[in-house]
Structures are given as C-alpha cells and as structure tokens.
Biopython code that builds the backbone (N, CA, C, O; Angstrom):
import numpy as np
from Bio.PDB.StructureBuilder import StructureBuilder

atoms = [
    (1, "UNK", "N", (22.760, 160.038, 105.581)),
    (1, "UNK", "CA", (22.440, 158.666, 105.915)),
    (1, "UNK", "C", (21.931, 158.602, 107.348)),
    (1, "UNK", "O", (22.407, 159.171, 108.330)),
    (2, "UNK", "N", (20.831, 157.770, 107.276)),
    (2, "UNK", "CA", (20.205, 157.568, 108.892)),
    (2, "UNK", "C", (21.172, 156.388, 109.623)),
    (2, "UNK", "O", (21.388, 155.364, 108.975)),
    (3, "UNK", "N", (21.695, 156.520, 110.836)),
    (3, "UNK", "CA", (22.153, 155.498, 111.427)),
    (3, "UNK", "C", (21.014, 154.911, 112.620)),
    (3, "UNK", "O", (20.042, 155.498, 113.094)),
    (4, "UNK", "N", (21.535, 153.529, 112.898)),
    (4, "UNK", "CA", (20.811, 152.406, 113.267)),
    (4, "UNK", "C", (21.927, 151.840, 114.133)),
    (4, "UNK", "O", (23.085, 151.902, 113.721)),
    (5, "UNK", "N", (21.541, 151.096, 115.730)),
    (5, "UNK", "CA", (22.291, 150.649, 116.364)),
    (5, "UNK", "C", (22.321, 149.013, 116.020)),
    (5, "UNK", "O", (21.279, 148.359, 116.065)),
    (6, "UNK", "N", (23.532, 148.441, 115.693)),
    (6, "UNK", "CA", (23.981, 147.654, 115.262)),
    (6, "UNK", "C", (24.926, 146.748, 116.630)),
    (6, "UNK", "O", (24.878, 146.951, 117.844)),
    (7, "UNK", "N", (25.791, 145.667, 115.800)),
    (7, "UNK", "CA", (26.583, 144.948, 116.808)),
    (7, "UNK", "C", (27.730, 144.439, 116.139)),
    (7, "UNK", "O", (27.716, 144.443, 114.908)),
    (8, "UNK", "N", (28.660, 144.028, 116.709)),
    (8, "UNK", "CA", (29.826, 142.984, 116.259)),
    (8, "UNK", "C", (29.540, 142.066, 116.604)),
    (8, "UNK", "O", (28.641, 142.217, 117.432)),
    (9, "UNK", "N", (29.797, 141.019, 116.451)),
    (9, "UNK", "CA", (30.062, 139.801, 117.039)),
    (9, "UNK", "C", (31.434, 139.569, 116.988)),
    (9, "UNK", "O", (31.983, 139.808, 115.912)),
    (10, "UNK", "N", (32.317, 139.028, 118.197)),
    (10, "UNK", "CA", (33.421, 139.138, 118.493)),
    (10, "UNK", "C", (34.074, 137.513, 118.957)),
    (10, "UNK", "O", (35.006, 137.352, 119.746)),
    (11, "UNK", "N", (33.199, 136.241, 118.133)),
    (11, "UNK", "CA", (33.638, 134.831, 118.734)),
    (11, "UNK", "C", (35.216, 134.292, 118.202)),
    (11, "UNK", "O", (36.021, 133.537, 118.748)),
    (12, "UNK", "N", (35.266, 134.999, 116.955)),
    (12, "UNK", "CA", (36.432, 134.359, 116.367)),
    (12, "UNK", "C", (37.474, 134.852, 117.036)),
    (12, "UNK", "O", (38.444, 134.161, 117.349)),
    (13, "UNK", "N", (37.305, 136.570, 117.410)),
    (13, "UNK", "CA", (38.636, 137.050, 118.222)),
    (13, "UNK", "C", (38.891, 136.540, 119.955)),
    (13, "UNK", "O", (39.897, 136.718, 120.641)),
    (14, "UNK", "N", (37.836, 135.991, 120.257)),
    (14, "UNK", "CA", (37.325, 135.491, 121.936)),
    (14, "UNK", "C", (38.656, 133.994, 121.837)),
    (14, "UNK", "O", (39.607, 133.624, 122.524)),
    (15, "UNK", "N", (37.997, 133.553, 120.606)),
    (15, "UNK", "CA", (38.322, 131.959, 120.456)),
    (15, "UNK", "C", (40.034, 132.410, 120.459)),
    (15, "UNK", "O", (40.830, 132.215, 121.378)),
    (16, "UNK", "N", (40.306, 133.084, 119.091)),
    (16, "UNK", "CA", (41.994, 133.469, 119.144)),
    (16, "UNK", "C", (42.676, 133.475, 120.356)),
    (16, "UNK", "O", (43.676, 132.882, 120.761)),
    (17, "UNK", "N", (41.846, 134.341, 120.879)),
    (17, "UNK", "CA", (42.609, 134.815, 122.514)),
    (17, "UNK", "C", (43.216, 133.668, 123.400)),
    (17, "UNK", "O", (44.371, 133.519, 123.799)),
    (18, "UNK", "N", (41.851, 132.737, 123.629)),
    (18, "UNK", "CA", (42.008, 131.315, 124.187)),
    (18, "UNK", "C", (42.719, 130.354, 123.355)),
    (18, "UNK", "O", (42.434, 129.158, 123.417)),
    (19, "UNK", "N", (43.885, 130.926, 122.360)),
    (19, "UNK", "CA", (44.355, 129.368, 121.625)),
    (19, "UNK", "C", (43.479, 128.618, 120.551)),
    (19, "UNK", "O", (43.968, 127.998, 119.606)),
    (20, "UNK", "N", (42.000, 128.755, 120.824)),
    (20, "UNK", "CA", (41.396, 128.038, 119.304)),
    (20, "UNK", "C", (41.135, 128.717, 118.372)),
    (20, "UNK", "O", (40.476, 129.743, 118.201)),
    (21, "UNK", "N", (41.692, 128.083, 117.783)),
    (21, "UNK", "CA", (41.451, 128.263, 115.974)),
    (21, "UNK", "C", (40.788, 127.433, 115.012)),
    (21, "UNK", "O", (41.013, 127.574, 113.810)),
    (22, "UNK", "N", (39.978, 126.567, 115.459)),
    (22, "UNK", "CA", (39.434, 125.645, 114.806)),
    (22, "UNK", "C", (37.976, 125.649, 115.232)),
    (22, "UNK", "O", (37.584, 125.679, 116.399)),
    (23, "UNK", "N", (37.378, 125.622, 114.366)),
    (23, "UNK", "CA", (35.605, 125.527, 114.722)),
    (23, "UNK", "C", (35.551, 124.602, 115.548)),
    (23, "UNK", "O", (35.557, 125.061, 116.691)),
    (24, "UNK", "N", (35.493, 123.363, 115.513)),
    (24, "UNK", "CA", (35.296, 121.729, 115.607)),
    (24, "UNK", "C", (35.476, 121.866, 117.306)),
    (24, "UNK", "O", (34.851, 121.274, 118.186)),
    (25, "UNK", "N", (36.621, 122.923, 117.429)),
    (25, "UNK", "CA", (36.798, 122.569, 118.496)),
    (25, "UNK", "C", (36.133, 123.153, 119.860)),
    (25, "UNK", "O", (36.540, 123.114, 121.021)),
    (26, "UNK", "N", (35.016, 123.680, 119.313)),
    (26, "UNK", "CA", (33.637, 124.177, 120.120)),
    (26, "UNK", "C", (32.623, 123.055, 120.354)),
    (26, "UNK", "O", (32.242, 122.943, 121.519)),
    (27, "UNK", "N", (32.201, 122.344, 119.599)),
    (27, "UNK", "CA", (31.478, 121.264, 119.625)),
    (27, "UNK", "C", (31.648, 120.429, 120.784)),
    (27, "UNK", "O", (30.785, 120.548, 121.654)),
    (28, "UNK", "N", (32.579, 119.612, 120.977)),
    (28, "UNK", "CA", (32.611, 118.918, 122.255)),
    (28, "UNK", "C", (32.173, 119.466, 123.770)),
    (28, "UNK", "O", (31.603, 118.944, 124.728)),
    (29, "UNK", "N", (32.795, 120.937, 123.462)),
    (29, "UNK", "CA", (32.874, 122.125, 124.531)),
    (29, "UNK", "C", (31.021, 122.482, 124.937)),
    (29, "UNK", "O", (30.220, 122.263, 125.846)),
    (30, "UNK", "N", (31.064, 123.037, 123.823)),
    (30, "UNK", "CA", (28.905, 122.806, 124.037)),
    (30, "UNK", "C", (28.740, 121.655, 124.317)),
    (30, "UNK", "O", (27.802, 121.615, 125.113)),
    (31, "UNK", "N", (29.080, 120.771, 124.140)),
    (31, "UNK", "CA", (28.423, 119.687, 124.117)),
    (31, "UNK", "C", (28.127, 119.127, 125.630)),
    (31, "UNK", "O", (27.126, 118.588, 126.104)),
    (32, "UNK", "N", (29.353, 119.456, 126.179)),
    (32, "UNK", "CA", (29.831, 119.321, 128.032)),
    (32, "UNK", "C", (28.617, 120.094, 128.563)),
    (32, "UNK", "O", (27.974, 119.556, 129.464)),
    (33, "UNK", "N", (28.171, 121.476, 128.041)),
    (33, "UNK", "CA", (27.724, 121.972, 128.856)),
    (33, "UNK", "C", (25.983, 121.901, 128.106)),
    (33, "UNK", "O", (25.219, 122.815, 128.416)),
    (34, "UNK", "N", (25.612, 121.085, 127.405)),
    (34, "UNK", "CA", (24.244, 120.714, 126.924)),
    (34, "UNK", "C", (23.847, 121.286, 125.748)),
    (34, "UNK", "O", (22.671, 121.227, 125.388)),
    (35, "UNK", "N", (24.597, 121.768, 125.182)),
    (35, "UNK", "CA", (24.444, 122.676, 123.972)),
    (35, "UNK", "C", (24.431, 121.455, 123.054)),
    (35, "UNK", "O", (25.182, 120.642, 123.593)),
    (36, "UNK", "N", (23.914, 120.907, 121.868)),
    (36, "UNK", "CA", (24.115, 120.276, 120.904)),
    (36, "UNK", "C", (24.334, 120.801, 119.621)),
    (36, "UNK", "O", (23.614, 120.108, 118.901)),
    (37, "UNK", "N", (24.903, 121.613, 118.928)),
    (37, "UNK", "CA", (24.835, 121.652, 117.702)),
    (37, "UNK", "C", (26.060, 121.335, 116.718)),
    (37, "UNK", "O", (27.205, 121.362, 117.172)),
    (38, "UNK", "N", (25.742, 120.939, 114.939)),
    (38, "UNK", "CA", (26.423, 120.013, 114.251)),
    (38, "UNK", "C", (27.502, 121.148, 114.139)),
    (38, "UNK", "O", (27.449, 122.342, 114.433)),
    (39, "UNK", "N", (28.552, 120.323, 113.586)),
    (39, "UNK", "CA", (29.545, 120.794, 113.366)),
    (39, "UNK", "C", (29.205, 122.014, 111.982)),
    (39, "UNK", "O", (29.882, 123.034, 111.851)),
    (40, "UNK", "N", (28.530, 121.800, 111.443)),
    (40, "UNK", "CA", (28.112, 123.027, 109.875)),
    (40, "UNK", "C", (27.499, 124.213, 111.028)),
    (40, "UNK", "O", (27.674, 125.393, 110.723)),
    (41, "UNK", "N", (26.798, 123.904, 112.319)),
    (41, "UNK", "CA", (25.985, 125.263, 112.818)),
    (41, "UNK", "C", (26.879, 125.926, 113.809)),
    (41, "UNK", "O", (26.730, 127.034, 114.324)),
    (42, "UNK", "N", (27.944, 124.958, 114.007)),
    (42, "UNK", "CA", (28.836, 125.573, 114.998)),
    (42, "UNK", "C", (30.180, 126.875, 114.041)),
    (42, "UNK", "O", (30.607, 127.961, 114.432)),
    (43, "UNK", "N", (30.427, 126.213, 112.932)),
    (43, "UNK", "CA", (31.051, 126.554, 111.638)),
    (43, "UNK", "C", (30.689, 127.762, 111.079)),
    (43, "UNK", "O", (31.420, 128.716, 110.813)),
    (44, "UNK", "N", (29.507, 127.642, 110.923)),
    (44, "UNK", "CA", (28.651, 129.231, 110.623)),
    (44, "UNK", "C", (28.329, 130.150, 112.093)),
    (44, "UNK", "O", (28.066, 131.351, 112.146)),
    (45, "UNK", "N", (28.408, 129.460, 112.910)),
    (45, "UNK", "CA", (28.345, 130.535, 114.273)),
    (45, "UNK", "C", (29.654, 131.317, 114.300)),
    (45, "UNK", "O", (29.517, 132.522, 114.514)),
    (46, "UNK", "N", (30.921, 130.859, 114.120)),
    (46, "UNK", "CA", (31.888, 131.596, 114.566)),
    (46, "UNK", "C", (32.221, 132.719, 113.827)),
    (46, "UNK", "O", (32.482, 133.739, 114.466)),
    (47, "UNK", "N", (32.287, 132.762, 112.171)),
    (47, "UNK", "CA", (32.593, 133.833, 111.342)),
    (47, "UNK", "C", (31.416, 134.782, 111.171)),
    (47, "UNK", "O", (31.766, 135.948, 111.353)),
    (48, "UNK", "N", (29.804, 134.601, 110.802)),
    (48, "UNK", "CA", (28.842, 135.121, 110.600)),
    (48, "UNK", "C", (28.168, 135.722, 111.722)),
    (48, "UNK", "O", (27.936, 134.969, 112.668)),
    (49, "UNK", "N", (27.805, 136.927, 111.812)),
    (49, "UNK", "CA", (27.085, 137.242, 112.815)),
    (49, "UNK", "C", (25.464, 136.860, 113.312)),
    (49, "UNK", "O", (24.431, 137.184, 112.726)),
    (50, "UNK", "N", (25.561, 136.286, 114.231)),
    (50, "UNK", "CA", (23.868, 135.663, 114.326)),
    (50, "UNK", "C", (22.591, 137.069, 114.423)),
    (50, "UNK", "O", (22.434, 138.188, 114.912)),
    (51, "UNK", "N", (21.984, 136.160, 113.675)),
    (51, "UNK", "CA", (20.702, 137.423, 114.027)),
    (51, "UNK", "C", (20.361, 136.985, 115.049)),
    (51, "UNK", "O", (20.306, 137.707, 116.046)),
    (52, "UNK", "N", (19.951, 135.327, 115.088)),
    (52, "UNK", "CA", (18.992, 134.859, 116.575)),
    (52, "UNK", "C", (20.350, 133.915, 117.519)),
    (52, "UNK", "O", (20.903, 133.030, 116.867)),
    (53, "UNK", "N", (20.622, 134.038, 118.358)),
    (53, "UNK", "CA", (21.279, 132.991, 119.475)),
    (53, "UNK", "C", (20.280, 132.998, 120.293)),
    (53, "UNK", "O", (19.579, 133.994, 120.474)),
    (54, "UNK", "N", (20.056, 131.513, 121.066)),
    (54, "UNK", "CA", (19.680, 131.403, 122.437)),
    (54, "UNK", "C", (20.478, 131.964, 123.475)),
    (54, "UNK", "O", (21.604, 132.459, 123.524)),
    (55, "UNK", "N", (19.643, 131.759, 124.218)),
    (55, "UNK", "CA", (20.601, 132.668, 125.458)),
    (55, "UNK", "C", (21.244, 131.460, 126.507)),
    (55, "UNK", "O", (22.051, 131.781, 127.379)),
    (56, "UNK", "N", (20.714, 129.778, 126.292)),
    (56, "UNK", "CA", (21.910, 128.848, 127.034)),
    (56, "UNK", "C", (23.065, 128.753, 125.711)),
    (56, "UNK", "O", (24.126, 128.501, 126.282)),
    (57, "UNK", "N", (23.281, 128.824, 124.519)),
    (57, "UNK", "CA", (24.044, 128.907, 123.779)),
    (57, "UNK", "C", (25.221, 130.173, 124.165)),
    (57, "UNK", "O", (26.396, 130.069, 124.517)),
    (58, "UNK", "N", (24.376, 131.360, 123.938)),
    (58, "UNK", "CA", (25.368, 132.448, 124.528)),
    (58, "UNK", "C", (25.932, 131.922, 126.226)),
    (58, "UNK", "O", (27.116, 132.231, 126.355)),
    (59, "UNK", "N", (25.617, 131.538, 126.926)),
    (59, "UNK", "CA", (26.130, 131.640, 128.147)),
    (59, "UNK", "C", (26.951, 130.686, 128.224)),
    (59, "UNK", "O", (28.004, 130.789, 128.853)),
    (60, "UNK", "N", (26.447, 129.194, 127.344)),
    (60, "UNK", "CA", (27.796, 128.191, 127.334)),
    (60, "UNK", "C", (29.012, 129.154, 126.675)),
    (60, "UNK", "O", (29.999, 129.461, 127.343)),
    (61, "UNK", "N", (28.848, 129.533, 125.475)),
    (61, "UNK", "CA", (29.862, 130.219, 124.950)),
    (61, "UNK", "C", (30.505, 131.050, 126.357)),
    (61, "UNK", "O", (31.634, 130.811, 126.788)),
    (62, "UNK", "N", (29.688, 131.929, 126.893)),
    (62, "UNK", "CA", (30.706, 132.484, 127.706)),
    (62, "UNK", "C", (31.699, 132.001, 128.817)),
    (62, "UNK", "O", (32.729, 132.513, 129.255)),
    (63, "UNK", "N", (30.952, 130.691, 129.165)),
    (63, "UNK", "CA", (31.552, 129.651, 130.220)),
    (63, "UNK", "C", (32.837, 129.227, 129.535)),
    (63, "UNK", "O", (33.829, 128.954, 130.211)),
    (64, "UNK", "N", (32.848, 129.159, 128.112)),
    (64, "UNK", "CA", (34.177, 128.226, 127.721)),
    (64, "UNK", "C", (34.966, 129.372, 127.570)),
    (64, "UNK", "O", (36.096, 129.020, 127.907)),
    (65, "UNK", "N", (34.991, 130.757, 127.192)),
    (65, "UNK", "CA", (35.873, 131.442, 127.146)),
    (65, "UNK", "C", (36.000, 132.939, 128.042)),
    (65, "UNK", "O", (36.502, 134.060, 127.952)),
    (66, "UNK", "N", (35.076, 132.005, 129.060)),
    (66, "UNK", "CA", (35.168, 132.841, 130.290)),
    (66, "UNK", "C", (35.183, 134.296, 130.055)),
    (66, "UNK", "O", (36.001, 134.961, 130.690)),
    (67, "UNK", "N", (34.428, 134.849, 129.269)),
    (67, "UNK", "CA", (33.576, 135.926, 129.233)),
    (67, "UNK", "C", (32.260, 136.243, 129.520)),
    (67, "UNK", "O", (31.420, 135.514, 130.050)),
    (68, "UNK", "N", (32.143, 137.354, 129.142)),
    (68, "UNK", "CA", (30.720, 138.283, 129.391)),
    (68, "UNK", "C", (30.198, 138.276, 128.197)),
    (68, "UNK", "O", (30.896, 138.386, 127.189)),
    (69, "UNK", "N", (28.482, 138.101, 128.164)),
    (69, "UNK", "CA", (28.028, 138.488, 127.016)),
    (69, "UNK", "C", (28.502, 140.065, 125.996)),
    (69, "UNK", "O", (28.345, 140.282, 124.794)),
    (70, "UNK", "N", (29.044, 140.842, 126.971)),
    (70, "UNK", "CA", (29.467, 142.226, 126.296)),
    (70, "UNK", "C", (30.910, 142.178, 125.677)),
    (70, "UNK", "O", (31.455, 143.110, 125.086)),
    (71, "UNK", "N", (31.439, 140.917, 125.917)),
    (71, "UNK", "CA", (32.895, 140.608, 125.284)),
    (71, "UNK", "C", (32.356, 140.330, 124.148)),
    (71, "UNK", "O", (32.682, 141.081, 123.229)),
    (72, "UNK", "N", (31.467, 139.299, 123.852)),
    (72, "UNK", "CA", (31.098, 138.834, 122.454)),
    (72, "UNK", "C", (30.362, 139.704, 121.559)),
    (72, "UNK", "O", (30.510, 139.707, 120.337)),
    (73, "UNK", "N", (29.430, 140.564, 122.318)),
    (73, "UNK", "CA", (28.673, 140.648, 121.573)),
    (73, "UNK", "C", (29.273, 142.741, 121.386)),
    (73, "UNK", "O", (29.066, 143.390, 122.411)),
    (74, "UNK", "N", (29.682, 143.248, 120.615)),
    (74, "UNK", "CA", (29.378, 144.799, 120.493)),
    (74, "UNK", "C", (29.154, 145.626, 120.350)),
    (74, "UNK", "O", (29.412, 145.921, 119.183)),
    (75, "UNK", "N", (28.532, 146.804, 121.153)),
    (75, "UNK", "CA", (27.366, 147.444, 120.289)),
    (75, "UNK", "C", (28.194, 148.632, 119.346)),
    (75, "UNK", "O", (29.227, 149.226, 119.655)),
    (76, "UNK", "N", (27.417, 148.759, 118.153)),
    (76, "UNK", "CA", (28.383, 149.474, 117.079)),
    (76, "UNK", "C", (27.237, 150.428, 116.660)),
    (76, "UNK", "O", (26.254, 150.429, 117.400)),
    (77, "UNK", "N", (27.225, 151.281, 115.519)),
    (77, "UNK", "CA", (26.532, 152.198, 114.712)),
    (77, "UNK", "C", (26.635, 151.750, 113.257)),
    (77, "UNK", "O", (27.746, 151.706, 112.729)),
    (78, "UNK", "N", (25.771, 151.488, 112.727)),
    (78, "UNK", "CA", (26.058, 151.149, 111.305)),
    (78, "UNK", "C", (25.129, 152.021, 110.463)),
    (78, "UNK", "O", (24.167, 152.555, 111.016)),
    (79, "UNK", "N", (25.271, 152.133, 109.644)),
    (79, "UNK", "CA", (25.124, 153.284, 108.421)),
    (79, "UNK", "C", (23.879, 152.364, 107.384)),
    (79, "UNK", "O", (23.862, 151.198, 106.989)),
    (80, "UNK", "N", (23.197, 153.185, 107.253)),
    (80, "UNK", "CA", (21.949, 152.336, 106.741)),
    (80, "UNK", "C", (21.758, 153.515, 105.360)),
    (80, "UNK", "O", (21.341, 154.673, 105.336)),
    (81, "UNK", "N", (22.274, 152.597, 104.296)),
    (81, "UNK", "CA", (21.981, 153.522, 102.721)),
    (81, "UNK", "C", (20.626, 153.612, 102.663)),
    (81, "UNK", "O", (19.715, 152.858, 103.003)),
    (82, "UNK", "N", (20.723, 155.573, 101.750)),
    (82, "UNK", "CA", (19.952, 155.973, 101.774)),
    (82, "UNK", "C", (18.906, 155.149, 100.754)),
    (82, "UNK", "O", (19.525, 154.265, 100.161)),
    (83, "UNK", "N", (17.546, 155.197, 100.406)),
    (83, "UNK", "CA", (16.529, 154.472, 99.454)),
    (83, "UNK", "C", (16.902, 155.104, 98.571)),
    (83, "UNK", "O", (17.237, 156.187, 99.051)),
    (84, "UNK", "N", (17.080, 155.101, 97.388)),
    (84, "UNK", "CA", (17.541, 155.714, 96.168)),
    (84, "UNK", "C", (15.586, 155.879, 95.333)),
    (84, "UNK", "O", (14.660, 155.077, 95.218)),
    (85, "UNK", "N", (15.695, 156.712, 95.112)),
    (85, "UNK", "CA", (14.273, 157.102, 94.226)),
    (85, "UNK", "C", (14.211, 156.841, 92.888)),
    (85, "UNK", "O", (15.077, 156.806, 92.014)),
    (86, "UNK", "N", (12.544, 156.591, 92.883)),
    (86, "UNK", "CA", (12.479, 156.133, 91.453)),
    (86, "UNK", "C", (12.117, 157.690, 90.455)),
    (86, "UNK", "O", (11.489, 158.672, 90.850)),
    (87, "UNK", "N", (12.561, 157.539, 89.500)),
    (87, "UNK", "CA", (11.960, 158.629, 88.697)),
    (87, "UNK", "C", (11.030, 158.340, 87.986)),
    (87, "UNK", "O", (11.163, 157.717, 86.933)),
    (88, "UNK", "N", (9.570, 158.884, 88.602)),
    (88, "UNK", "CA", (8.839, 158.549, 87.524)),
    (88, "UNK", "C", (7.931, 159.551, 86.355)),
    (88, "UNK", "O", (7.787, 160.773, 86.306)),
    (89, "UNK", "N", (7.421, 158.464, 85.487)),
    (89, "UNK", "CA", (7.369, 159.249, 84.500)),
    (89, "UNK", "C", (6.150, 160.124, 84.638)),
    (89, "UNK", "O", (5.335, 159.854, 85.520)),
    (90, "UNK", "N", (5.923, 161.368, 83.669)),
    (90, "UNK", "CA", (5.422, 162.414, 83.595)),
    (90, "UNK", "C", (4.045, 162.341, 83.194)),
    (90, "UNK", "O", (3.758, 161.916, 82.075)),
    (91, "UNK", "N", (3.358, 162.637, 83.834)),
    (91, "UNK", "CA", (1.455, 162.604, 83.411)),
    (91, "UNK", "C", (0.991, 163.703, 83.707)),
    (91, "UNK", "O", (1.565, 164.499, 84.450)),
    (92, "UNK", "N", (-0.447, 163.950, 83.000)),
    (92, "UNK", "CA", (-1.049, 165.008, 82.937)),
    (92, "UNK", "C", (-1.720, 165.060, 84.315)),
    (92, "UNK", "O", (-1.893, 166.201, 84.744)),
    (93, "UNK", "N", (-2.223, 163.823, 85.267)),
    (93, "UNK", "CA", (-2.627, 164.487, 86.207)),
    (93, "UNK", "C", (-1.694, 163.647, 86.943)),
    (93, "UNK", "O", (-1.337, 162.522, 86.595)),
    (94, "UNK", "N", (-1.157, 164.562, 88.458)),
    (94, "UNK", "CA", (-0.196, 164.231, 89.013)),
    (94, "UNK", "C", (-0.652, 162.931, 89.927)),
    (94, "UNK", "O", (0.283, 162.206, 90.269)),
    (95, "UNK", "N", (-2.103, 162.510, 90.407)),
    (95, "UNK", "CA", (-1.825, 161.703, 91.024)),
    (95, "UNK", "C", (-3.026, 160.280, 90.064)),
    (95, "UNK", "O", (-4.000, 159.577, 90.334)),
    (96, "UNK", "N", (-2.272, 160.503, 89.112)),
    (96, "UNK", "CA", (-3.071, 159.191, 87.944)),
    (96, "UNK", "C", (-1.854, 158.098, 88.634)),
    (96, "UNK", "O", (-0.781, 158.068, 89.237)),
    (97, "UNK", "N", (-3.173, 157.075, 87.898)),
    (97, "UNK", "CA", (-2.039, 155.621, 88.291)),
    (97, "UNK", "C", (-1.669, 155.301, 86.953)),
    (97, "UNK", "O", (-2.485, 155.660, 86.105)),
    (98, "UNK", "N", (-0.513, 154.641, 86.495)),
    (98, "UNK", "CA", (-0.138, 154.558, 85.355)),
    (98, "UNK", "C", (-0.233, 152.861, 85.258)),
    (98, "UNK", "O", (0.632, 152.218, 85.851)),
    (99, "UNK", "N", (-1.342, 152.113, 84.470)),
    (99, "UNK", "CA", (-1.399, 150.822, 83.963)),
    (99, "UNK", "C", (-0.940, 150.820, 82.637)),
    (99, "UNK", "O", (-0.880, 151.801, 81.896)),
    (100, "UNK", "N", (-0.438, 149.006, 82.235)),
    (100, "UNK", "CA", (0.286, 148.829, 80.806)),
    (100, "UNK", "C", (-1.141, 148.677, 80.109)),
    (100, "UNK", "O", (-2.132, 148.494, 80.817)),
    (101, "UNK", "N", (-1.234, 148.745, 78.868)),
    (101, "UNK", "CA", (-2.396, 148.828, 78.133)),
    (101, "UNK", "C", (-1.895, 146.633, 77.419)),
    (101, "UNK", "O", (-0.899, 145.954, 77.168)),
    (102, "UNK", "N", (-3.402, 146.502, 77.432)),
    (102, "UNK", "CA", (-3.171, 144.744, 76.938)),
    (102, "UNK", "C", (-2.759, 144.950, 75.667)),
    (102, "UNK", "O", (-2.670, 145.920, 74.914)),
    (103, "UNK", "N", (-2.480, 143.526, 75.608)),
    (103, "UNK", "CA", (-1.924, 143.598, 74.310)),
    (103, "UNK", "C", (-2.895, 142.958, 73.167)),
    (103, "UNK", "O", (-3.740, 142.155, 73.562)),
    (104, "UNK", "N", (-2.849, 143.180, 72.145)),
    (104, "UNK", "CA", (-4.073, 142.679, 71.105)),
    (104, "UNK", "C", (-3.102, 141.556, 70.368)),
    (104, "UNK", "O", (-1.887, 141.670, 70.211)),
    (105, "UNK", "N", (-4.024, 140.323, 69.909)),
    (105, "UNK", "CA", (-3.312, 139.607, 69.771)),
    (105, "UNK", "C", (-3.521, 138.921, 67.917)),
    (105, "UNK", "O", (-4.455, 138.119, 67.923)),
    (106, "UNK", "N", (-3.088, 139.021, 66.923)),
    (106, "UNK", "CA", (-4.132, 139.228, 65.617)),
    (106, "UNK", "C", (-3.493, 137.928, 64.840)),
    (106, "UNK", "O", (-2.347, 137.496, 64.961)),
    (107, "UNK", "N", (-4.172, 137.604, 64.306)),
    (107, "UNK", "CA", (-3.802, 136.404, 63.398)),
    (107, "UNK", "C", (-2.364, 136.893, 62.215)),
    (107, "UNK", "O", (-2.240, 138.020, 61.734)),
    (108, "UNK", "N", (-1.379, 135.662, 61.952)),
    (108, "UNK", "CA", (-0.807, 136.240, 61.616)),
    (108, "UNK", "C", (-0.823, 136.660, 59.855)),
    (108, "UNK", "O", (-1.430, 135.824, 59.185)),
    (109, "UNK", "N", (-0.379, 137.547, 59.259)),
    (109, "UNK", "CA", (-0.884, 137.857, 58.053)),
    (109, "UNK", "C", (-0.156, 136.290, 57.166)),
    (109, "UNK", "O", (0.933, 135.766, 57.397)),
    (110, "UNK", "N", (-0.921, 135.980, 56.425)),
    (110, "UNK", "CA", (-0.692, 135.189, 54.605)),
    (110, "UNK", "C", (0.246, 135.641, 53.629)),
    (110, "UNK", "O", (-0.014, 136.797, 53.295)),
    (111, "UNK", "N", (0.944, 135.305, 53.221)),
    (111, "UNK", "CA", (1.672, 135.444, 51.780)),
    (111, "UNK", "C", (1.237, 135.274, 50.773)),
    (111, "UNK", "O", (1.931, 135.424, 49.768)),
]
sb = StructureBuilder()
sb.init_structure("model")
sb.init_model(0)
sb.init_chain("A")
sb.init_seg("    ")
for serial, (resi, resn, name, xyz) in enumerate(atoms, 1):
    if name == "N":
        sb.init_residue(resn, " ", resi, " ")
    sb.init_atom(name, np.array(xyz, "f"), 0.0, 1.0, " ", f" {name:<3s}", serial, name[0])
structure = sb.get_structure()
C-alpha cells in the first residue's frame, strides 16, 4: 500500500479539555469573534474532519480554546488501498478495443 500524508482533526478532544460538550456552545463563541456560522455548520465542524476551513475560522477556534493550529489540526499517515484490477477478457489481438455488438430488433413472430 502507498501511503499519503493525512491529518486528524482534534476539535472534539480540544472542546472536552475546556469543559464543552455541546456543539451549540461554539456558536455564540464565533460569533464574539466575527465568525457566523448556523448551528447545523458548527455541528458538522466538530465531529467530521474539514477538507476546507478558513483560516479566521481556524484562528477564532484557536482563540476560544486557546490553542495552536497544530493542537487541532494533526499530521498523520494514512494508508491509501491499493486499485484492485480489472480482469479482462481474452482477444486475439492484445491491444483490440472490445465494443458490444447492437442489437437487432425483429418483429415479433404470429401464432
């Protein structure tokens, strides 16, 4: 298997540390520091790992739980499965392309 540098995201264990346990209770907290988002984007920020954050989002985050972007964020190794191959089928010349043949379409027979 080829490996690929990857990350954790580490908000839910940040939040634990500081006493919250509740999504909701980020919202107001961004909110102080200009961040706006709904309670469903704040909800999916904490358990799911983001592909995209802004970077005043990350830094409010770090203001409220008085970390470093390298607290939240960690760099990991993740394991990237191998492509599994197709087997294909057998022809007389090895580099023919293989098309479906149409289909004929015939009236249907009488009784």
């Amino acid at each position: 298997m080829s490996r690929t540098l990857g990350y954790r995201w580490r908000l839910r264990l940040l939040m634990a540390e500081q006493g919250m346990f509740s999504t909701t209770e980020l919202v107001p907290l961004l909110a102080e520091r200009g961040i706006t988002l709904s309670t469903v984007q704040v909800y999916r920020l904490v358990p799911q790992t983001p592909e995209r954050l802004s970077l005043r989002t990350l830094m409010a985050l770090c203001d409220i739980l008085a970390c470093t972007p390298s607290d939240l964020i960690e760099a990991a190794e993740q394991d990237l499965p191998k492509r599994k191959r197709v087997a294909r089928a057998e022809s007389s010349a090895p580099n023919e392309v293989l098309r479906p043949k149409r289909a004929r379409i015939t009236p249907a027979a009488k009784d």
